[in-house]
N, C-alpha and C positions, 0 to 999 in steps of 0.2 A: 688551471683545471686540465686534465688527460683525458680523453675519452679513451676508452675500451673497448674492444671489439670482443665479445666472449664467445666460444664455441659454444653449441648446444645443441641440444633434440628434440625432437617432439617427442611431450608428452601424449598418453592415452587420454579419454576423457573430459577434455577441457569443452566441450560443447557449454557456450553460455545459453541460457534459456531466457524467457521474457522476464525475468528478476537477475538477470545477469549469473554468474560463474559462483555457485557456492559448495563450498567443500569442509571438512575436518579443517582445524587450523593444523593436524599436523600434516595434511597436507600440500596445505600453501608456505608451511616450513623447508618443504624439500630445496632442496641446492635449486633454483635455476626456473623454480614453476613460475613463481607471482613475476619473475620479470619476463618468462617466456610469454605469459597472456597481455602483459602487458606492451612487451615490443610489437607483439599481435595487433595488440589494437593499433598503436601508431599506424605499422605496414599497411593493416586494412584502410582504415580513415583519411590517411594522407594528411596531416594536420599541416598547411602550410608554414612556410619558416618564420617565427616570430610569434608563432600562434597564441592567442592566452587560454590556457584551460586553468578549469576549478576542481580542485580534490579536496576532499571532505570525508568523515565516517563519523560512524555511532557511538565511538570511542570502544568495542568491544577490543577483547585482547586480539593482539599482534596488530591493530590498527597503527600502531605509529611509527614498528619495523618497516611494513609496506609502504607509510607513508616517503619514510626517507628513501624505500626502493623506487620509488615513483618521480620523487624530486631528483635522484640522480640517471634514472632514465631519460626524463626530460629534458634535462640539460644535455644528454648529449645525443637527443633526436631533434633537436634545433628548436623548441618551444621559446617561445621568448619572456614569457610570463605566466608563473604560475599564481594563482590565490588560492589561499587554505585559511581556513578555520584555526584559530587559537586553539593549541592544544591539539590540533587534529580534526576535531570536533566541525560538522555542519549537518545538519537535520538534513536527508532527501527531498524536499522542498525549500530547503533553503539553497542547497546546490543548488538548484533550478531557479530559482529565483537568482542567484549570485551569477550565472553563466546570461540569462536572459538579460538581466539590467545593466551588467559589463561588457555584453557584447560578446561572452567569451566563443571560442571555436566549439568548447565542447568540455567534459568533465569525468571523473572519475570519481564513485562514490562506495565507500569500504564499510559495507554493512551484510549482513545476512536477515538485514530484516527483523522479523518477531520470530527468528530460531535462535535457541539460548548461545551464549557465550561463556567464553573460558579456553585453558588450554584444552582441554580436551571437547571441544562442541564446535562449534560453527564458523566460519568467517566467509565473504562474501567481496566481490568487486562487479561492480557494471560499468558503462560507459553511458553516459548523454551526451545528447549533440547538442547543436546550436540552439535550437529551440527550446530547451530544458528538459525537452523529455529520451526518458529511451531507447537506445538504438532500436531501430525497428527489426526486421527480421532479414530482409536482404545483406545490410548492415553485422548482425550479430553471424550470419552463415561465410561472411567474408573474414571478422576473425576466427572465427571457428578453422575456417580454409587454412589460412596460416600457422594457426599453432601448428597444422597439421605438416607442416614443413619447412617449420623455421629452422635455420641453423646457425644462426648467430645473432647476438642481444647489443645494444649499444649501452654502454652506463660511462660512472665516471669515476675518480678513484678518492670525492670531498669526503670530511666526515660529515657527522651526524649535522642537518640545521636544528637550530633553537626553534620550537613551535611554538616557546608557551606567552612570549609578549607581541605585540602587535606590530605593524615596523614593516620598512622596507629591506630586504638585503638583494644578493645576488649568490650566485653559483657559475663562474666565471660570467657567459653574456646573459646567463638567463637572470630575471628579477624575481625575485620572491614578495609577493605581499602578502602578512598574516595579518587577517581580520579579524573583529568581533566577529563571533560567531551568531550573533543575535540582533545586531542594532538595522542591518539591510533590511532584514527579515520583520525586521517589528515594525519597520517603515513603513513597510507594504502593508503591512495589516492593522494600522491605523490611518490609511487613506481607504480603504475598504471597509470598517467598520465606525460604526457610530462609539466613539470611549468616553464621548463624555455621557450616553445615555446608561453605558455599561457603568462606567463608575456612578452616576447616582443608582443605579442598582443598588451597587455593595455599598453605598453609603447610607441606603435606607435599611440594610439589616439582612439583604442577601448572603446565602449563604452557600460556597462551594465546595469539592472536595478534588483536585486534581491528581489523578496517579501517574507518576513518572515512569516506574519501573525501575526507576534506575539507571534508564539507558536516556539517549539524545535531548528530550524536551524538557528535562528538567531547567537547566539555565535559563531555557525560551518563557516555557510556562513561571518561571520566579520572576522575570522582569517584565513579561505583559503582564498577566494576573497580580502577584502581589503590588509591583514596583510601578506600574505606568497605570492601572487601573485599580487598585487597594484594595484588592482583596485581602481578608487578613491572613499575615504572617502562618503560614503551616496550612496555608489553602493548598499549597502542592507536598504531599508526600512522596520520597524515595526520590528526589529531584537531584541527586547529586550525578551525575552517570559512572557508573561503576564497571570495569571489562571484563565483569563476569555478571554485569546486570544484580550485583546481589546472590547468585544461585537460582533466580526466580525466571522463568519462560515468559520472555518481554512482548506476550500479545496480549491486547484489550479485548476479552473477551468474557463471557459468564465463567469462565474456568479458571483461568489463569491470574483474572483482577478479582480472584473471589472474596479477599477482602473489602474491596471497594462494593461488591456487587453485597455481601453484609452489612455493611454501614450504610447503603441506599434505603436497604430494607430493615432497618432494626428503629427502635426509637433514638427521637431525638436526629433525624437524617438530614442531610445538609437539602438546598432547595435543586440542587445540579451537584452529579455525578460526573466523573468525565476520566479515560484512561488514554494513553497513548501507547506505541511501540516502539520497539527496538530503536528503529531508524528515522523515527517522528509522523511517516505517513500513514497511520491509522491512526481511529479512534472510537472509541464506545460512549454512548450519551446511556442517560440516566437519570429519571427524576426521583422525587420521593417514592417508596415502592413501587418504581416501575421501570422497566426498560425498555427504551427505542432500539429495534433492532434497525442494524444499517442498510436495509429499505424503506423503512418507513421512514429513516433518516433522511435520504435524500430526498423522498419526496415532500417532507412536510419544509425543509428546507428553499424546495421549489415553488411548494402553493405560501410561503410566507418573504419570497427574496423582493417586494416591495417595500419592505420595510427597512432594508442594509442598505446604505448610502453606494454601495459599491456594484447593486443589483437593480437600482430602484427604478431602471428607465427599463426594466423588461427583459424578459428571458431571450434569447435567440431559439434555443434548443435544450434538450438535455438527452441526457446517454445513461445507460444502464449497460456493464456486461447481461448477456443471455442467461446467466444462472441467478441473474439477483430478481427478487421479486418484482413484481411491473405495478409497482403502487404508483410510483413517479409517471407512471404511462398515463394512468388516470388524471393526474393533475395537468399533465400536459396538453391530455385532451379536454377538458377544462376549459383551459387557459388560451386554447388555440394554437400550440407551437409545437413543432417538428421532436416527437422522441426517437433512437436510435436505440439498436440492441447488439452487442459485439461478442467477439470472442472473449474470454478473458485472459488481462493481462492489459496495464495501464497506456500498455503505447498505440492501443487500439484508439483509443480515444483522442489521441494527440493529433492525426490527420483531422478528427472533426474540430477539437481547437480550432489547431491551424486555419482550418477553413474559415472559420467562423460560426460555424452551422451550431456550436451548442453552448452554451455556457456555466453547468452545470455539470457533474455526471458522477459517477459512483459503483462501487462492485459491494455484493454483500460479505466478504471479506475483511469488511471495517475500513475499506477505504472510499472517502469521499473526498473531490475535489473542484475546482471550478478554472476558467482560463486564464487567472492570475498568473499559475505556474503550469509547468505539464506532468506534472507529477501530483497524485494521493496526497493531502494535504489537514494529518489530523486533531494539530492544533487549531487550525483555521475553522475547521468543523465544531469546535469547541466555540470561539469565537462569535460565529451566524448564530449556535443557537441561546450565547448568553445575549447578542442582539435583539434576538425573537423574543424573549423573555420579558427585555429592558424595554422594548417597543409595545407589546401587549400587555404587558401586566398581569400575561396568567402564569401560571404554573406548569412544566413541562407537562403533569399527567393531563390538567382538561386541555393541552393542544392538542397533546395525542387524540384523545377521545374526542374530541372534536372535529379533528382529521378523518377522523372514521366514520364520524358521521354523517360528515358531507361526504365520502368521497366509496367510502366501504375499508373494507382491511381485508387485504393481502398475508395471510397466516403463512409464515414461513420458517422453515427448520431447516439446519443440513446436519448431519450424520458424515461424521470421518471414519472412516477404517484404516488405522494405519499401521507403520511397519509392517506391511503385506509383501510376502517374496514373490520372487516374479512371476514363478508359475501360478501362485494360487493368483494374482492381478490377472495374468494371460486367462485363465478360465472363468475368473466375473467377466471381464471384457467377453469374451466368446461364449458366454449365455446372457447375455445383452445384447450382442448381435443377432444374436438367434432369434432373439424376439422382436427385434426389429423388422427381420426378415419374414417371420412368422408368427405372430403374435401369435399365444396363448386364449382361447375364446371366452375362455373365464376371465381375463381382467377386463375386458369390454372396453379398450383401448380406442379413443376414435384417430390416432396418427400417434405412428413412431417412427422415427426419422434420426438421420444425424444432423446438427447442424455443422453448415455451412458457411459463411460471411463474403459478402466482397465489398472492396469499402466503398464507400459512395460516392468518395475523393478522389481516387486514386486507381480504383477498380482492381485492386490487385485481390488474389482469392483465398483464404484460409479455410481449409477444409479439413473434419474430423476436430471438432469444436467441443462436441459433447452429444451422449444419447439421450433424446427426448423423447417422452412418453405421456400423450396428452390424455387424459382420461375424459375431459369437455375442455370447452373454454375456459373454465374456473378453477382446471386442480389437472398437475404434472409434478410429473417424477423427472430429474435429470441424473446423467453420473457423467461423471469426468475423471480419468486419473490427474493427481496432481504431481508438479514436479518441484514444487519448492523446498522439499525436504532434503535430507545428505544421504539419510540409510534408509532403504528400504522401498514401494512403493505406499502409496495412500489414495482410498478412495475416499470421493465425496458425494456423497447421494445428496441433492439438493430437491427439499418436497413442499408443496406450497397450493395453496387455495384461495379463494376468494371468496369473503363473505359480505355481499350487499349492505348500506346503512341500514338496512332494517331488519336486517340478521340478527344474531349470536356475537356482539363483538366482541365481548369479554372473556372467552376462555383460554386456558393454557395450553400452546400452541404445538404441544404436544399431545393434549388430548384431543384438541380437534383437528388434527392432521394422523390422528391414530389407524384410520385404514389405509392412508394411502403409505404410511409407512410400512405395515403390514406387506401391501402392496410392492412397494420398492425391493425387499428383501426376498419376496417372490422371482423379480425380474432377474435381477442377480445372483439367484440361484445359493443365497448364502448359507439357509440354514440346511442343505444338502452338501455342503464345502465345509462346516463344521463350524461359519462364521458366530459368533454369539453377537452380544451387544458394542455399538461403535466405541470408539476411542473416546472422541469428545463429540459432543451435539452441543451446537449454537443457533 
């Protein structure tokens, strides 16, 4: 083997954000980029010599070009061992899981997420550290530093390795090991869940419907559900992973899983719904005609985790970013134990992991996870609640409704605005501020404020979180610009109430969140900007 020394530049733009570095794939095709972020990360992280890291993707297209640019960077930045996924292939919890159980230095994981694939759409890379989760922000501002002034890449002149059988090889001193992409992973999640309560479920006539997408959890979800717990055969549709996902936009959501979200609700509906993402850490629950939105998911998951062999000696804590509803706050208070409220974005939560302070946590994004891994986790979430099912013997709708009754329900929507260019983002942001600074005496606001965070771990400070706007205790507007898109900006107005067990529990959460969305679009100044109706509402 030769190593290389290649000349090079910085690139513009390569700033990774808290979902890591994602772009067009034509892009990440240019001569010199994917290995420029990547010699980046090395320089920044310092991976000591011999280090092992774990690389994995969603299998979206160019995932397996980057892959081989990765293995030949490694090798000649002195890594001593890599592991990869068969085929490419490791769900974003199962990296985490793979770097945490082998000890590795840290990892690399080649997704975009729930934005579509193809040659012309999306492709993505991050980095995680030791702990499984990642890079925090100090961390991602150090590669960032570097691309900004790298001028030479190390690789090496091998060709392509074999990914598709499992096996040892090497790349002169480096090792390669290619794993099942699945069996680490399903380990873990049968010392955490009860399977044999789950399979007499499906054995008594349980009936599921898994959507793949197409993209990462299909393999996962065919050998838990059908193969290790018997579900029957076609329990999981579009399970094959595909690098253009099918054509279809690989997030679990009432929009995008619309089929699935029809077949919940049509006659003859399976007893559980359940959709995944792009890169396996989301997911969408769903009973017969009904749907758990992912607040009411984390928290019903929290007042029933005596039941999972994996939860059953008691919560520590649990966590919510600030934008998801605070149903889970209720149960916390309950139950007696410490709730958290973050910025959003999953590495927030990783210092409370670490710590130990919570065991639990979740964003309404459709990501829910627990301290197994440090990453979103949305097969797993699948898993708790065919537990909760298998242990109670009801049916997801009376848990719901039963949730509510003890505890009240948290009505919650968010409203996207996207593809918004910058100027028109610049002026919602600066008539939200304005009203921050100056509330409007007609909306009868009792606090608008921006949040702030500092972690309770670490005390480091994130400020400029999002604009909150509390109208009482019981009912706020937030917005936040997002940044996990390629083109354009995206707002997300996030709107939410609370209605006591002896409310109104039953209406559609668009109609009883109607003024305050009313409201929201007042704040924002939309219908004077020419905004009409959002993009997608979830």
């Amino acid at each position: 083997m030769q190593v290389q020394v290649v000349q090079t530049s910085p690139f513009e733009g390569q700033r990774p954000g808290t979902s890591g570095l994602r772009k067009k794939v034509r892009v990440f095709q240019q001569p010199r980029y994917l290995e420029n972020f990547v010699q980046s990360t090395f320089d920044a992280v310092q991976p000591p010599s011999g280090a092992t890291i774990v690389v994995g993707g969603d299998g979206r297209f160019f995932n397996r070009e980057a892959m081989q640019s990765i293995i030949r960077l490694s090798a000649a930045n002195g890594i001593g061992r890599l592991i990869i996924g068969r085929g490419g292939i490791l769900s974003t919890p199962a990296v985490s899981n793979q770097i945490r159980t082998r000890g590795a230095f840290g990892g690399f994981i080649l997704s975009a997420s729930h934005n579509p694939a193809g040659p012309d759409e999306d492709f993505g890379i991050k980095y995680n550290m030791a702990n499984g989760g990642p890079a925090p922000e100090p961390v991602t501002e150090r590669i960032h530093a570097c691309t900004m002034r790298i001028s030479e890449y190390r690789t090496t002149d091998t060709p392509d390795v074999e990914l598709d059988r499992t096996g040892r090889l090497s790349v002169g001193a480096m090792e390669i090991e290619i794993v099942d992409p699945v069996a680490d992973y399903a380990a873990c999640m049968e010392r955490l869940f009860d399977f044999d309560k789950i399979r007499a479920l499906f054995q008594s006539g349980f009936k599921m419907r898994f959507d793949a997408m197409n993209a990462v959890t299909g393999p996962y979800a065919i050998e838990i559900l059908e193969a290790r717990l018997g579900a029957a055969e076609g329990t999981v549709v579009r399970g094959i992973p595909l690098a253009d996902f099918g054509g279809a936009h690989p997030d679990p959501n009432l929009v995008h899983a619309h089929s699935l979200v029809e077949e919940m609700f049509g006659a003859g509906a399976p007893d559980l719904g359940a959709a995944s993402d792009g890169d396996g850490d989301r997911n969408m629950i769903l009973g017969r005609g009904t749907y758990v939105g992912p607040g009411d998911s984390l928290a019903i998951l929290a007042a029933h985790a005596a039941l999972v062999p994996g939860y059953s000696s008691g919560l520590k804590g649990v966590a919510r970013s600030m934008v998801t509803s605070g149903a889970v706050d209720r149960v916390a208070d309950a139950f007696g134990i410490e709730h958290y409220s973050t910025p959003t974005g999953w590495k927030f939560f990783g210092n409370l992991l670490d710590a130990g302070l919570i065991s639990l946590c979740g964003e309404e994004s459709f990501g829910t996870g627990s301290d197994h891994v440090r990453e979103k986790d949305g097969l797993w979430a699948v898993l708790f609640w065919l537990n909760i099912l298998a242990a109670s013997g009801e049916s997801v709708l009376s848990i719901q409704r039963s949730h509510w009754r003890r505890f009240g329900r948290n009505y919650f929507t968010r409203h996207d605005y996207e593809g918004l260019s910058s100027a028109m983002a610049e002026q919602i942001i600066g008539a939200v501020t304005k009203q921050i600074q100056n509330p409007a005496p007609d909306l009868r606001l009792q606090r608008a404020f921006e949040f702030d965070y500092t972690d309770p771990v670490d005390r480091t400070k994130s400020s400029g979180q999002g604009y909150c706007f509390h109208f009482d205790e019981q009912a706020r507007v937030v917005f936040r610009l997002s940044g996990t898109g390629t083109e354009g900006a995206t707002l997300r107005a996030y709107i939410e109430r609370y209605e006591p067990p002896e409310g109104e529990l039953d209406l559609d959460p668009q109609a009883a969140l109607a003024t305050l969305i009313h409201c929201s679009r007042a704040l924002a100044g939309m219908d004077r900007l020419g905004i009409s109706l959002p993009s997608t509402i979830t």
